[in-house]
N, C-alpha and C positions, 0 to 999 in steps of 0.2 A: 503494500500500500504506500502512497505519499500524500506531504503535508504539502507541497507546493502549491502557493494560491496564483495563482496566473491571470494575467490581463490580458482582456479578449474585449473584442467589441461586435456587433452583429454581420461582418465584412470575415471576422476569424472562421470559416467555414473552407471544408476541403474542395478539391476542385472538382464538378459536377458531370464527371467524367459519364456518370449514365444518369439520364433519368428515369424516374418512378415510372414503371408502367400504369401502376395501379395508385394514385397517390389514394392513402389511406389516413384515416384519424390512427396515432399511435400515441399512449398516455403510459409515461412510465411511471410505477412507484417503489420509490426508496424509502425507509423510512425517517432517514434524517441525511438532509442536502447538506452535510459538513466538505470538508476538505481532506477527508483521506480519499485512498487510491478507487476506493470502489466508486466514489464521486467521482472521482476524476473520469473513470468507465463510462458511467450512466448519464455523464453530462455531456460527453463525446462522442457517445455512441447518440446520445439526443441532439446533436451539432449534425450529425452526419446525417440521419433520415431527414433531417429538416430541409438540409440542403438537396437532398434527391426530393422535394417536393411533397412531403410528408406532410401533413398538420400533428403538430405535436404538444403534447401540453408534460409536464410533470407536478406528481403529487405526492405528496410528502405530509409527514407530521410534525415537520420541525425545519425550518430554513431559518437563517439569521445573517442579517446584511454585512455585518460586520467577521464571519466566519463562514466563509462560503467561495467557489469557484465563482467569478467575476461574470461569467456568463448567464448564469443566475438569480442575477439581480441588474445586468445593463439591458435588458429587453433581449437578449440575443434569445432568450428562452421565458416561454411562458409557465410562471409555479403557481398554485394554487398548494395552500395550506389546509389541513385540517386537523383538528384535534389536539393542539399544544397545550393547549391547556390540561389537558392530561400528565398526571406524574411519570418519571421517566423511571425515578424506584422510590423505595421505600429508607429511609436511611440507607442509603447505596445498596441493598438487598433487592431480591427479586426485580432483577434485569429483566427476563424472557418474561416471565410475568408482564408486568407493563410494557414491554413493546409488544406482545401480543396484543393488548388489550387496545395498545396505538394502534396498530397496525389494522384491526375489526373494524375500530370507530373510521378509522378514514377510509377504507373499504366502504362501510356502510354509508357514509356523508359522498360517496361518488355517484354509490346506489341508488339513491334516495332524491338525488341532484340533477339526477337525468344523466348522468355522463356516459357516453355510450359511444367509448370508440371500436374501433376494429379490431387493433390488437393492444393487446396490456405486457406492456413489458415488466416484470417482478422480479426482482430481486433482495438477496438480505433473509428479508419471513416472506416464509410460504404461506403462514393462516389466513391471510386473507383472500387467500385463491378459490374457496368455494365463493365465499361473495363474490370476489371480481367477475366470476362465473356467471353469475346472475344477470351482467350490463347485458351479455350476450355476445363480448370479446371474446377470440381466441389469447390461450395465455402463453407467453413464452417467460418462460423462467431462467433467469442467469444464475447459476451457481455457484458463487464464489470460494465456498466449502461449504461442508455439512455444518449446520447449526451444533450440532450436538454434539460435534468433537471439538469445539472451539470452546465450549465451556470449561470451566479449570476444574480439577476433581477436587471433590471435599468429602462430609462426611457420610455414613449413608441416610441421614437426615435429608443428605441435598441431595444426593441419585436419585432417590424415592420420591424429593420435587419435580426430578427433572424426566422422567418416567414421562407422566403425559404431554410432555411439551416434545418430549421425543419422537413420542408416537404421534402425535398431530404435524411433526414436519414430514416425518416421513409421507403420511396418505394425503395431504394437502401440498408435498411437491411431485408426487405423481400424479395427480390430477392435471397439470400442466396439458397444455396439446405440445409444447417440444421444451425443452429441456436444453441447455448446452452451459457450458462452463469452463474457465479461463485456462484450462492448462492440460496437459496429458495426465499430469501427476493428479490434479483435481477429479481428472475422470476415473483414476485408478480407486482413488478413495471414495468417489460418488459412487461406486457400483461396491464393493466392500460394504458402504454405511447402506444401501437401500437395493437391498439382494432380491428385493420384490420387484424391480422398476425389467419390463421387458424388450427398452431400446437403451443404446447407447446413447451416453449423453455427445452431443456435436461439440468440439473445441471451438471456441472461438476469441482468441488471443485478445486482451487489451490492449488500447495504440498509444502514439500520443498523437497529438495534432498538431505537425511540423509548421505549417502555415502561422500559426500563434508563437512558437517559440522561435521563428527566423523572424518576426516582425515586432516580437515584445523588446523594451526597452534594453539597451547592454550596461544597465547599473547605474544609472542617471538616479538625481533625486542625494539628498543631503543624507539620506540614513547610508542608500550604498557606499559614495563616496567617504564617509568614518568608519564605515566598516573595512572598505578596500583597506585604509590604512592599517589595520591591524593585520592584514592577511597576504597582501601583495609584496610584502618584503620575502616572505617566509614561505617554502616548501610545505602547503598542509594539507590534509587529508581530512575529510569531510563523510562523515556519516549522517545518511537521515532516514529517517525513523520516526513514526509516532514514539512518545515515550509511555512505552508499556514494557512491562516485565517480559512480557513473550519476545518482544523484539531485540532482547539480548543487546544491548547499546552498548551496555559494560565490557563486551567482546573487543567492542575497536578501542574501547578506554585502555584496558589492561593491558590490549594489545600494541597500542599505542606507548603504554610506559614503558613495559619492555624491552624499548630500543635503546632506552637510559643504559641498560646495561648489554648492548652487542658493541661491534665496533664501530657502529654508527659515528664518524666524528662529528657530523653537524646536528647531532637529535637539539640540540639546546634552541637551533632556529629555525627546529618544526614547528608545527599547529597542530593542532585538532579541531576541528568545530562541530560539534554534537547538536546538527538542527533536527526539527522533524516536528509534527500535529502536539498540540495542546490544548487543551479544553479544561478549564478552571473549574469547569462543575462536575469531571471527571477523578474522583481523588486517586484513582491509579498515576493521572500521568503528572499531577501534583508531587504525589510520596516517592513518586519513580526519579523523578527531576531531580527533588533534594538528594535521593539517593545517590545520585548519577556526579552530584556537587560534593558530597558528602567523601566519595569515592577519589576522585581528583585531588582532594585534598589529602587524604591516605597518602597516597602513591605520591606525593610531592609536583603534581604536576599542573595545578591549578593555573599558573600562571602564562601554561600554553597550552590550555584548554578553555573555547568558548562556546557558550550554550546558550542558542540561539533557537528559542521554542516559539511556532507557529508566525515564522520570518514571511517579510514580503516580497511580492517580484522582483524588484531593484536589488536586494539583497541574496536572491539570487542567481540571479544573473549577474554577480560580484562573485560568489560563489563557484560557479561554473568558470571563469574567466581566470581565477587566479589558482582552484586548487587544483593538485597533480591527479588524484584520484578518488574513486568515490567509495567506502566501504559502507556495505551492507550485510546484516550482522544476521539477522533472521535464518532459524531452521528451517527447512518441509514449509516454507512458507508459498502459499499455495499457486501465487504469478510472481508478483510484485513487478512495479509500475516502474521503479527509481531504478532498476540497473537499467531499463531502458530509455528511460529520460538520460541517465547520465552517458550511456552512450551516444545518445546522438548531441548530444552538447561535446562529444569528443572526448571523453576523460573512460577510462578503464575503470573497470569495476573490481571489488575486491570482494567474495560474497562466498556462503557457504555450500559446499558441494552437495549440494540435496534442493527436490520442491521446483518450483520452476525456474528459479533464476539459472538451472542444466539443461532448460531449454531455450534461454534468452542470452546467456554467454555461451562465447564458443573461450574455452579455455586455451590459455598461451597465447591466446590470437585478441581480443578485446576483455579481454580481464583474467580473473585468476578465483578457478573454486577451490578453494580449503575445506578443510577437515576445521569443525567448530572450535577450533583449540587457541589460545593465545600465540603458541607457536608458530603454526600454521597461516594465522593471520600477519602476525610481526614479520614474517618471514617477506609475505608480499607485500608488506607495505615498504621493507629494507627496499626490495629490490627495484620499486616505484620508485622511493625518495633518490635514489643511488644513481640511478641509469633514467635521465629524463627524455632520453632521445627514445627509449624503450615505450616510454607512458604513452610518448605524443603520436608513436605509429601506433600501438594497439589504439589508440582513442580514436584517429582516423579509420582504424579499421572496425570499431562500432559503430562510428556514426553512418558508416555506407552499409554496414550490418541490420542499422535501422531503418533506413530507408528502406531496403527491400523488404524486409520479415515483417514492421510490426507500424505500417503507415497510415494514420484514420481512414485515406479510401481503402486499403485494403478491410480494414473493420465493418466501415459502411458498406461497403459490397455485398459482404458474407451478409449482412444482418437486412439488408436490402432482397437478398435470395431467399432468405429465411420469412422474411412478412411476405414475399410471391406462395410462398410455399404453404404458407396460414392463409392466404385472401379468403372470408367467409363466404362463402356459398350455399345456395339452399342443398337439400340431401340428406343424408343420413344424420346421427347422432355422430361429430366429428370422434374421432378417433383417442383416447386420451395416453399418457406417457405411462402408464401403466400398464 
């Protein structure tokens, strides 16, 4: 996933290489329009049918102007809100709990509203699929991973919560009419968690939208330029990350002090910069931060480590321009969006050897997968800092990596064949993913 908030304006749209045979109403729901990667997906993937002639709305339970994809909020996309007013938990307790209970109400406030497109793009929860059912949409479901292995284990107080919320993702994301999901490894684990479902789920890769990032700013604006200054003298390496425990941030920290003690002679005038998603009403990525701070200061290395939670364009595209490489820390992490942002901005990626980023680097050639280890990691960040002639040809050799493999038309395409492939038509009782 990435925290990257990007500036787009209605003109940020891929080039309309085909159009819609069939334009259709298509209404995607997320259940909260923030700024990680799975936004970044469902707001690009809503940039692209828009522009093949699509009428598109998105709906949501939670958008906020001031934490959100820019697209979002300057017209380039139409959101309709429902149900925020609803609690998100309970003293931070029962998460899937109330995002089911979001997820019904805005289902139902569509219901109810008359909203009646053709196809309903869902991702995130499935519960609200038998409703969405009811407009008389076909549904296509994006799978980002199973719900119910993303959850952290606890005691059997909580397995025994989490029992019927399991069993309602499973028979409420087969009800789907298709099915498809970010990565081979996601499809491996999508048929593993739902041994009932009797099609293959379709890949279909997340992109970025190269038209937005050759035309966004290169670090203008007073916060980049103070930023550059702390980072443009110095060799640094740049990890982003939301700040959650699963996303392992601590790997490039550790891995990063490490070099203190190889033969590194210049570690004293490296960097680190630890950016990535924040959300203040999140208290994981609060407790995680101070931890991440708390940690730097152990290690003695606070004073060339900066932590730069839920940064803006200008700052990163300051980012992109001054550091050598990018590391990404994440296990079995199911796509992830940021090794391929950072390749096509040219820098090499430094990521662990498992999950999808084995499908989005080609190893020795545009980054370096390791084994999750401190060593493993410090090892390639030596040989980044060490040999920059090295950095600057793998980085070239992602960025034309990206262009081919992971381009919004190519995304549009696929997901433009796939709504020909739904077009409603009178006939039978459609067919369901089960």
């Amino acid at each position: 996933s990435t925290p990257w908030q990007q500036v787009a304006s209605p003109r940020h749209v891929p080039h309309r290489t085909k159009v819609a045979t069939n334009r259709m109403k298509v209404a995607f729901v997320h259940p909260d329009l923030g700024i990680g990667g799975a936004e970044r997906l469902v707001v690009d993937a809503a940039v692209g049918l828009q522009s093949r002639g699509h009428e598109v709305t998105m709906f949501t339970s939670h958008h906020e102007n001031g934490h959100c994809f820019s697209e979002t909020r300057d017209g380039t996309l139409k959101v309709v809100v429902h149900g925020d007013f609803l609690p998100r938990t309970l003293f931070n307790r029962l998460y899937i709990f109330f995002a089911t209970i979001r997820g019904i109400y805005l289902a139902l406030a569509m219901l109810f509203k008359g909203v009646r497109p053709d196809v309903i793009i869902c991702d995130q929860l499935s519960a609200p699929i038998p409703i969405l059912r009811l407009t008389g949409a076909k549904i296509l479901f994006y799978c980002h991973f199973p719900d119910k292995l993303l959850s952290k284990p606890g005691s059997g107080l909580k397995r025994l919560y989490r029992v019927p919320f399991d069993f309602v993702e499973e028979k409420t994301t087969l009800m789907s009419d298709k099915i498809v999901v970010n990565s081979k490894f996601t499809a491996g684990v999508f048929r593993d968690s739902f041994p009932r479902a009797r099609t293959e789920p379709e890949v279909v890769y997340p992109c970025i939208n190269m038209a937005l990032y050759d035309s966004a700013n290169k670090g203008d604006g007073p916060e980049a330029r103070a930023f550059e200054k702390t980072i443009a003298d110095h060799p640094t390496i740049v990890s982003i990350n939301r700040f959650e425990i699963k996303k392992n941030v601590q790997l490039a920290l550790d891995a990063f002090a490490s070099l203190r003690d190889s033969d590194m002679s210049n570690f004293k005038d490296a960097r680190l910069v630890l950016a990535g998603g924040y959300d203040p009403r999140v208290s994981e990525n609060v407790e995680y931060l101070a931890l991440l701070q708390r940690r730097a200061e152990e290690l003695g290395v606070s004073d060339q480590v900066t932590f730069l939670p839920s940064f803006n364009e200008s700052q990163r595209a300051a980012l992109l321009a001054h550091c050598v490489c990018v590391a990404y820390t994440p296990s079995n992490e199911h796509f992830g969006i940021v090794p391929v942002e950072a390749m096509y901005g040219g820098l090499p990626v430094v990521a662990c050897r498992s999950g999808g980023p084995m499908e989005s680097i080609i190893h020795g050639k545009t980054g370096f997968l390791c084994d999750p280890t401190v060593a493993s990691f410090a090892d390639a960040f030596k040989t980044l800092l060490s040999d920059r002639k090295l950095a600057k040809k793998m980085g070239a050799a992602g960025h034309q990596h990206v262009r081919v493999a992971f381009s919004l038309d190519t995304l549009t395409n696929q997901l433009d064949g796939i709504l020909n492939q739904l077009k409603p038509s009178a006939g039978p009782q459609r067919k369901k993913a089960q």
